[in-house]
Structures are given as C-alpha cells and as structure tokens.
C-alpha positions as CSV (number, residue, x, y, z in Angstrom):
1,X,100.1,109.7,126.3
2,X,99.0,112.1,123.5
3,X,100.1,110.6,120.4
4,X,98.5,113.4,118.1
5,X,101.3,115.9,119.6
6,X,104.3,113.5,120.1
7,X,103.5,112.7,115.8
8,X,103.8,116.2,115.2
9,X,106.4,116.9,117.3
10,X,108.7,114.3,116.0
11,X,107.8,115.5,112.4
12,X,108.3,119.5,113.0
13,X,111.8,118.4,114.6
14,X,112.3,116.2,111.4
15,X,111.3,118.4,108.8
16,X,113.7,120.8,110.8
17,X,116.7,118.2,111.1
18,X,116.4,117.4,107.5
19,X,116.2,121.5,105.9
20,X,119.5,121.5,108.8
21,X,120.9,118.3,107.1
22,X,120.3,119.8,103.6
23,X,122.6,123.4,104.3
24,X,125.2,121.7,105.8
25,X,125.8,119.2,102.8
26,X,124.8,122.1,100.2
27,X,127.1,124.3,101.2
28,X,128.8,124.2,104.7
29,X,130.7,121.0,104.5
30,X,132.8,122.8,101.2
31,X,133.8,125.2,103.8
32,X,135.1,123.1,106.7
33,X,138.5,120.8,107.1
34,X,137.6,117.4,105.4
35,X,139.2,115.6,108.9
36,X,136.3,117.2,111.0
37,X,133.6,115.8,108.6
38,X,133.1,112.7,111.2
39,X,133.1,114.6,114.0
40,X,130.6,117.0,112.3
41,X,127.8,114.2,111.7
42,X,128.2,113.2,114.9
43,X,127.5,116.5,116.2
44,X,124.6,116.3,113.7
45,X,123.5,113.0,114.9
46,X,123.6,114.2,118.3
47,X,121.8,117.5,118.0
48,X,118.6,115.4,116.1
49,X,118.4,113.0,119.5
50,X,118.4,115.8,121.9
51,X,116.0,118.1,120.1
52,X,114.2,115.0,119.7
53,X,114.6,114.5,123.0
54,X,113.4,117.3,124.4
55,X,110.7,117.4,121.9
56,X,109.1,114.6,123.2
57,X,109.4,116.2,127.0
58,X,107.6,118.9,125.6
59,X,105.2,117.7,123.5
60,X,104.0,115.1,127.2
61,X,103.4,118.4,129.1
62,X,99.6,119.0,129.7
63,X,97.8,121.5,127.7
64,X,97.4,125.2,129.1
65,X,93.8,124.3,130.3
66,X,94.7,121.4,132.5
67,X,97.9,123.1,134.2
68,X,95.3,125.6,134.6
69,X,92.4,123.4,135.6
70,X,95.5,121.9,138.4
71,X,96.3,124.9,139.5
72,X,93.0,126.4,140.0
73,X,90.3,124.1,140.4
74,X,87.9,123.4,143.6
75,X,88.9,120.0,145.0
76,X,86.0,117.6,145.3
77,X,85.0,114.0,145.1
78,X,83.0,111.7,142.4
79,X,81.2,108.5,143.2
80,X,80.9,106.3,140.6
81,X,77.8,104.4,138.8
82,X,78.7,102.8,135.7
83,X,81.7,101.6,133.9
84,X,81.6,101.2,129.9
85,X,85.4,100.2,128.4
86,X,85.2,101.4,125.4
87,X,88.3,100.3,123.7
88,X,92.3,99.4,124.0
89,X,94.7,101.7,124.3
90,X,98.5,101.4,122.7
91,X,100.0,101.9,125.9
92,X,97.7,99.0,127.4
93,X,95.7,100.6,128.6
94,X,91.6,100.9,128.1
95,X,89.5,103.8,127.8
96,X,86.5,103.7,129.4
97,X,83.0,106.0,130.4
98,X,82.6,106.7,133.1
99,X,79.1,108.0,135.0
100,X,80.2,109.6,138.1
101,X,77.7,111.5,140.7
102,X,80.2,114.5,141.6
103,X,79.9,116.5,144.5
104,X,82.3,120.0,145.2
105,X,81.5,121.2,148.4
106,X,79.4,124.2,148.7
107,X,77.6,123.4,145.6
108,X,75.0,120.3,145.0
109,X,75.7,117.1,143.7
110,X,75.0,116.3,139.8
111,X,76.1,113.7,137.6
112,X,78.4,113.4,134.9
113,X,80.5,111.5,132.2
114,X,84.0,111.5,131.6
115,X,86.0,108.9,129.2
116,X,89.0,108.5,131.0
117,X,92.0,105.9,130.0
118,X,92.3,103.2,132.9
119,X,95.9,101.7,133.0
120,X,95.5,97.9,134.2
121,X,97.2,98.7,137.7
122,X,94.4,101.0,138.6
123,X,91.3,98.7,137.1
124,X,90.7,97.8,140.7
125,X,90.1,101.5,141.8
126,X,88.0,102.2,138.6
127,X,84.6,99.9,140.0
128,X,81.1,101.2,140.1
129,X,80.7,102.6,144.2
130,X,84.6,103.5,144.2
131,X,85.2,107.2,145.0
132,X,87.4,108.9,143.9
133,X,89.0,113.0,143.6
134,X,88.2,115.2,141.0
135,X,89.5,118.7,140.4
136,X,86.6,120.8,139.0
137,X,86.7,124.3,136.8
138,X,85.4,126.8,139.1
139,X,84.0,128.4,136.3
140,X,82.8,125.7,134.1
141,X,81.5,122.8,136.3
142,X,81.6,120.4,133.1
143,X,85.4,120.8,133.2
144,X,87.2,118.0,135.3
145,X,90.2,116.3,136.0
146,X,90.4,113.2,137.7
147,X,93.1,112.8,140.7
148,X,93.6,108.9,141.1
C-alpha cells in the first residue's frame, strides 16, 4: 500500500471538494429553489465519496515503471540467502532485506538486495533457500520486481 500517494490523493480531492463546497454556498445556493437545498448536499456528499472513491483506485495503481517493468521484463528466478526484517508495516506487515542470488536465463547469475514488505501469510515462503520469481528490467539488471 503506498501511503505517500493515497495522503495526497485524499488531500488534492479535499482541497478540491472544499474550493467546490465554497462556490456553491458563496453564490450557487442564492440561485437554486430553497426545497432542493437537501437534495443538493447530498449530491455534494455523494460526489466527495466517489471522487474519493476513485481517487483511492487510482492513487493503488502501480507507478509507470513497474506496469512497465510487468509488461516488459525477462522472467527469471532468485534464490535466497539472507533475511533482515527490518521493521513493521501499518498494514501488518514487515519489511524486510532481502539478499537473493538471481539468475535470468541467458545471462549469469549475480547477487542482489531488495527490501520487499512480507505480509504474514507469505512469511513461510520468504526463508533463506526458498526460490522464488523475479521479473528483471532488460535494460537495467538492478531493476526487479518480485512475483510471489
């Protein structure tokens, strides 16, 4: 979950909802029938939840370079050597280092280190000698994604 963008996602749509909130009561609710003015923050009310909403759906996406990374990257496998946690997550989770020896075929192996959040269902596949696939920039070998 990327907190950073879901933050300023629900602020932009806030500081939006708000300037929104502001016209209406500054000037459009003179111009309306006072019998609609309910129905009219409800519309209000309901407009803020679905561009929140939607906001939120948007804001979970993942960035350009891993849609990119997905759609384009060689498919290998990474063995892995050490485990660190690091720290707790919100979403209980922990994030954790880990060394991995990665091999994509046609190429040799070398080693690397990703920090990677494990949830708790998938501690038990995260273990040092556990392989697992990786997806790896063709043109940047540094650049993985693991595929649990």
């Amino acid at each position: 979950m990327n907190h950073q963008r879901i933050v300023r996602t629900v602020c932009f749509i806030t500081a939006g909802y708000v300037i929104v909130l502001a016209v209406w009561l500054g000037w459009l609710i003179e111009h309306t029938p006072e019998a609609t003015v309910p129905y009219q923050i409800m519309g209000l009310v309901a407009a803020f939840g679905s561009a929140l909403g939607f906001g939120m759906m948007a804001a979970e996406r993942p960035s350009r370079a891993d849609r990119r990374l997905a759609r384009r990257g060689l498919e290998g496998w990474a063995s892995i050597e050490r485990v660190t946690p690091l720290r707790r997550t919100p979403d209980n989770g922990e994030l954790t280092e880990l060394d991995l020896r990665l091999t994509v075929p046609g190429s040799e192996s070398y080693s690397g280190r990703v920090v990677y959040e494990v949830r708790r269902e998938e501690a038990t596949r995260f273990v040092p000698g556990e392989t697992i696939t990786i997806l790896v920039d063709p043109n940047n070998r540094d650049r993985i994604m693991l595929c649990p």
